[in-house]
C-alpha positions as a Markdown table, in Angstrom:
| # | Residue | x | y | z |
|---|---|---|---|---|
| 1 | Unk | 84.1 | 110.2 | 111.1 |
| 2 | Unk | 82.8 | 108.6 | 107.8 |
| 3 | Unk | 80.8 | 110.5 | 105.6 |
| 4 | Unk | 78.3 | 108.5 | 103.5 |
| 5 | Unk | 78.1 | 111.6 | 101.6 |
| 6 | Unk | 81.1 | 111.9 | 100.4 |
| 7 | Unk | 81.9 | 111.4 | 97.0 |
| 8 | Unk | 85.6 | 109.8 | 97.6 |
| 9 | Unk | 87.0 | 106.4 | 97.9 |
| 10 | Unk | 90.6 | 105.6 | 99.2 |
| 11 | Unk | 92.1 | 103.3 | 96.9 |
| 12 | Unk | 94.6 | 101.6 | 98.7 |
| 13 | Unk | 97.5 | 99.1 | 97.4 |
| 14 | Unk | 100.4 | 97.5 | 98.9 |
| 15 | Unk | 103.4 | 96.2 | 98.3 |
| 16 | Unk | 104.5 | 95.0 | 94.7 |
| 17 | Unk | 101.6 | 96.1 | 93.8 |
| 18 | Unk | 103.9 | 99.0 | 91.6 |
| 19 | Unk | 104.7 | 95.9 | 89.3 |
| 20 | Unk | 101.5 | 94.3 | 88.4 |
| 21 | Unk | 101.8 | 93.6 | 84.3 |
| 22 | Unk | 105.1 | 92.3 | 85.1 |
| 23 | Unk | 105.0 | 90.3 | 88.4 |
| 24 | Unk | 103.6 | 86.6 | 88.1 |
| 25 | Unk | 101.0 | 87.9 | 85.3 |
| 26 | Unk | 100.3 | 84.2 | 85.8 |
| 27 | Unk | 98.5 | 84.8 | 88.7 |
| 28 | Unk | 97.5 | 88.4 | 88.8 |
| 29 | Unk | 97.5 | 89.5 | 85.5 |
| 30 | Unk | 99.1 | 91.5 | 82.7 |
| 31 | Unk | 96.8 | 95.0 | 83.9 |
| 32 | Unk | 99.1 | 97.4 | 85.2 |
| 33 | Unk | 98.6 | 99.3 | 88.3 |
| 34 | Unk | 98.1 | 102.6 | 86.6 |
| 35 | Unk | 95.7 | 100.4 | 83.7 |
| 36 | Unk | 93.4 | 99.5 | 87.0 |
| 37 | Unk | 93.5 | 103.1 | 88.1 |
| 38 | Unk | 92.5 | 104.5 | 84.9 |
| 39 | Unk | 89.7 | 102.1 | 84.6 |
| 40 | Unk | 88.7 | 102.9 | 88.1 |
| 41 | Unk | 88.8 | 106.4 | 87.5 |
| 42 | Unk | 86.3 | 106.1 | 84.2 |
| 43 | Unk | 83.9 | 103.7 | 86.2 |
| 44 | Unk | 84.1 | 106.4 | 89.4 |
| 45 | Unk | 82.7 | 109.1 | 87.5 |
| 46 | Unk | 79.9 | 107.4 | 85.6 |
| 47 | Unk | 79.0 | 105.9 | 89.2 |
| 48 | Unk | 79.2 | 109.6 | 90.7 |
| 49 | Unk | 82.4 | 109.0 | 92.8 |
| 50 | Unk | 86.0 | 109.8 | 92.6 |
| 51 | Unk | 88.8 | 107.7 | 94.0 |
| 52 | Unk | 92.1 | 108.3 | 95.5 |
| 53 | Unk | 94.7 | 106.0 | 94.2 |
| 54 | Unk | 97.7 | 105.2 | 95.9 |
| 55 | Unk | 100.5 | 102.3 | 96.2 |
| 56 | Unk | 103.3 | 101.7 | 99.0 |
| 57 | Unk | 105.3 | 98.8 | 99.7 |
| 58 | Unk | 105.6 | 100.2 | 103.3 |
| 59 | Unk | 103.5 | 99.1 | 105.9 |
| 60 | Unk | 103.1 | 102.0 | 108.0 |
| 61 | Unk | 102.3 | 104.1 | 105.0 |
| 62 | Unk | 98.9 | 102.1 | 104.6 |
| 63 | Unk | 98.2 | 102.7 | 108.7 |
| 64 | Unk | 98.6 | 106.5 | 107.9 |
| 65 | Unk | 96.5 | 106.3 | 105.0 |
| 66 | Unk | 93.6 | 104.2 | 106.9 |
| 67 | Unk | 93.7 | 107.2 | 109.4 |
| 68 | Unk | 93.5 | 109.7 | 106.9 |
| 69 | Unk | 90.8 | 108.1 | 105.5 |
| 70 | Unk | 88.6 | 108.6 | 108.3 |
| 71 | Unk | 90.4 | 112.2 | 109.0 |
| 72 | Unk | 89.1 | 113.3 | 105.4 |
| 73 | Unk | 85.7 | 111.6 | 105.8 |
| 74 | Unk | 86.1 | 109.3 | 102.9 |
| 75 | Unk | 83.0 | 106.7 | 101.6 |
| 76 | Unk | 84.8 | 104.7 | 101.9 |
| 77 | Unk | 88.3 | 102.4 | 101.1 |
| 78 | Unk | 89.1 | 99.7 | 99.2 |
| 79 | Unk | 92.6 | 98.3 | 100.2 |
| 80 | Unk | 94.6 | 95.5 | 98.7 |
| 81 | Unk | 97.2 | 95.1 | 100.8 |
| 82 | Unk | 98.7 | 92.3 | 98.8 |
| 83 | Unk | 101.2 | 89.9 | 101.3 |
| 84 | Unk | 100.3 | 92.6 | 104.2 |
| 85 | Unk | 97.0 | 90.9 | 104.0 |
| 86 | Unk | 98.4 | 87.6 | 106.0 |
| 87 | Unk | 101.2 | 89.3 | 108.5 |
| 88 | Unk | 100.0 | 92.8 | 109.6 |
| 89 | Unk | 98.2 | 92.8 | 112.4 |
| 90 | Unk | 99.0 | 96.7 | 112.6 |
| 91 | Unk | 96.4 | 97.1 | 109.4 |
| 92 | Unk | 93.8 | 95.0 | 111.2 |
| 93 | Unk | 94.2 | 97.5 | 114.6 |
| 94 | Unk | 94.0 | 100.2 | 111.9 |
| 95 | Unk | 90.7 | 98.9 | 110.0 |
| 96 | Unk | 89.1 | 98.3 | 113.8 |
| 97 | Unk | 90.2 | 101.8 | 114.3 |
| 98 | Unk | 88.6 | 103.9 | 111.8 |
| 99 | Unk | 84.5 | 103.8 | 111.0 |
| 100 | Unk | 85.3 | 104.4 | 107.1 |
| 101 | Unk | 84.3 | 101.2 | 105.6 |
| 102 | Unk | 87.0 | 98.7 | 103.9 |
| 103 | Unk | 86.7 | 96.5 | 101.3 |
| 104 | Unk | 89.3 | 94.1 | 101.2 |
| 105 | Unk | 90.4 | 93.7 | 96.9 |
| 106 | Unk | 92.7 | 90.8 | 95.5 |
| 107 | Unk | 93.0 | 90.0 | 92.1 |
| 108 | Unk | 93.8 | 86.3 | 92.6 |
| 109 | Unk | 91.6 | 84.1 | 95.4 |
| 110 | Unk | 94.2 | 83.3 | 98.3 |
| 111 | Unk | 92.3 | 81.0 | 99.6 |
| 112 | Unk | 93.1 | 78.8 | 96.5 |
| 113 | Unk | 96.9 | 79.4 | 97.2 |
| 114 | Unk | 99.6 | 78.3 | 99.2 |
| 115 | Unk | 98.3 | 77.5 | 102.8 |
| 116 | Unk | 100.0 | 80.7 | 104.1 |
| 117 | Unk | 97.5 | 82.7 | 102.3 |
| 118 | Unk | 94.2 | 81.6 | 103.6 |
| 119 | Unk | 94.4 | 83.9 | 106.5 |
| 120 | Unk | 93.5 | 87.3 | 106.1 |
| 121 | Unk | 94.1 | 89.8 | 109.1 |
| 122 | Unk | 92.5 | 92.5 | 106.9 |
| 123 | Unk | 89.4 | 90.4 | 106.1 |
| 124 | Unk | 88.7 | 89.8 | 109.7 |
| 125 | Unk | 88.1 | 94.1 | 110.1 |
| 126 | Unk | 86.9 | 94.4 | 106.5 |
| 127 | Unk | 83.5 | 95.3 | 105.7 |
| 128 | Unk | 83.5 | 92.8 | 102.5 |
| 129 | Unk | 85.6 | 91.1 | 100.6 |
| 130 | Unk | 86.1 | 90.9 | 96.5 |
| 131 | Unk | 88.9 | 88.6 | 95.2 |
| 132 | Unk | 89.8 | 86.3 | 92.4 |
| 133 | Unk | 88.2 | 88.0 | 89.7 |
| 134 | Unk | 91.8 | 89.8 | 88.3 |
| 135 | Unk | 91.3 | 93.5 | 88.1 |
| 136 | Unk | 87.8 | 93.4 | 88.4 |
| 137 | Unk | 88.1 | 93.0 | 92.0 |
| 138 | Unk | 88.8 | 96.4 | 92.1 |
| 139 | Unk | 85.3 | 97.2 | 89.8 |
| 140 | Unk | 83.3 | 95.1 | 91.6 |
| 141 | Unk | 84.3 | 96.6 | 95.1 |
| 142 | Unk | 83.9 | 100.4 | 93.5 |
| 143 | Unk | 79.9 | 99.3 | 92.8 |
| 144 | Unk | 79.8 | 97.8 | 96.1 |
| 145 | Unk | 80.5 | 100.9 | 97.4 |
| 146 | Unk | 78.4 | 103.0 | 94.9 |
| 147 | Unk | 75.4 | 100.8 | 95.6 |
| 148 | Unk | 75.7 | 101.2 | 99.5 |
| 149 | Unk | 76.2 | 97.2 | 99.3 |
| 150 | Unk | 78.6 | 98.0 | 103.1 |
């Protein structure tokens, strides 16, 4: 059961997601993973919150976390789950599954992207969506959540 209480946020990230700063910093940037985390954990505590960052490039892995989400009566989670986002229909089952609120995060805008990309399986369960605005996305979803803006 979700606990609006709670002072923690599941901060969920998916595959590749271990090389941001040198994977296509083209498209998603030259902020590393641990840079975003660090930023995330300064703007959690001025906003009251803490987060729980973690990355896999394994699919189930981000199932077991959804559920342990919810298990731990989290505020909330805010889940990148980078090419996941477009194949898994195990994450959607997962995000129906659980009352902890997502928030879908990408640093680039798929829908501006190749064609295979404009269909999110996570966005369809997601409470709200942030993306295209580089590691922002990640800020932006944190206040969401701060706010009560899901």
């Amino acid at each position: 059961m979700t606990n609006p209480a709670s002072n923690t946020v599941f901060v969920l990230n998916g595959p590749n997601l271990n090389l941001l700063g040198l994977r296509e910093p083209e498209i998603y940037g030259s902020t590393t993973l641990d840079e975003i985390a660090g930023m995330l954990e300064d703007r959690a505590l001025e906003l009251g919150l803490t987060i729980d960052m973690r990355q896999t490039n394994h699919e189930g892995m981000l199932v077991d976390w959804l559920h342990e989400a919810q298990a731990e009566g989290a505020r909330a989670v805010l889940l990148n789950a980078a090419a996941y986002t477009h194949t898994s229909i195990a994450l959607l089952d997962a995000i129906k599954a659980i009352q902890t609120p997502v928030i879908e995060v990408h640093l680039s805008d798929p829908k501006t992207r190749e064609e295979f990309r404009h269909t999110s399986f996570v966005g369809m369960a997601a409470a709200k969506t942030v993306e295209g605005q580089g590691a922002d996305s990640y800020r932006i979803a944190l206040e969401a959540v701060a706010s009560g803006d899901i």
